[in-house]
C-alpha angles and dihedrals in degrees: 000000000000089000086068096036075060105060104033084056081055102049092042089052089053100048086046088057094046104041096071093052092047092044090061096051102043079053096047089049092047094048088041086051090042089050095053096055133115124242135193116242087256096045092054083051098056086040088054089031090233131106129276095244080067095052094058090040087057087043092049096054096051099247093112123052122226144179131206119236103196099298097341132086117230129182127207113235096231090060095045095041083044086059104046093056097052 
């Protein structure tokens, strides 16, 4: 029985010291994946909590990059996070 006891305490003392270290990578991949993406004109204003006429003002000016997607306008969530904190 202490044989077991043994190696269960092992094997939850290696896990312990693993899990942290695979936590913050599996977060950094998931918010590097969620910055790159591409986001609708309405979707980047309830992101910003404006309206979408000032999306396309700030697009229009030039203060907010965009791409086209065919015949829509997308955003991609690093430029427009990166906005609305300046």
């Amino acid at each position: 029985m202490a044989l077991t006891l043994d190696i269960a305490s092992d094997v939850r003392a290696a896990v312990a010291s693993v899990v942290p270290d695979l936590r913050a990578a599996v977060v950094e991949a998931v918010r590097t994946a969620m910055m790159d993406r591409l986001v609708t004109v309405e979707e980047a204003a309830s992101i910003a909590a404006c309206s979408t006429g000032a999306i396309r003002k700030r697009i229009a000016r030039g203060t907010l990059p965009a791409v086209r997607v065919g015949r829509t306008v997308r955003v991609r969530t690093s430029d427009l996070l990166g906005e609305v904190r300046r």
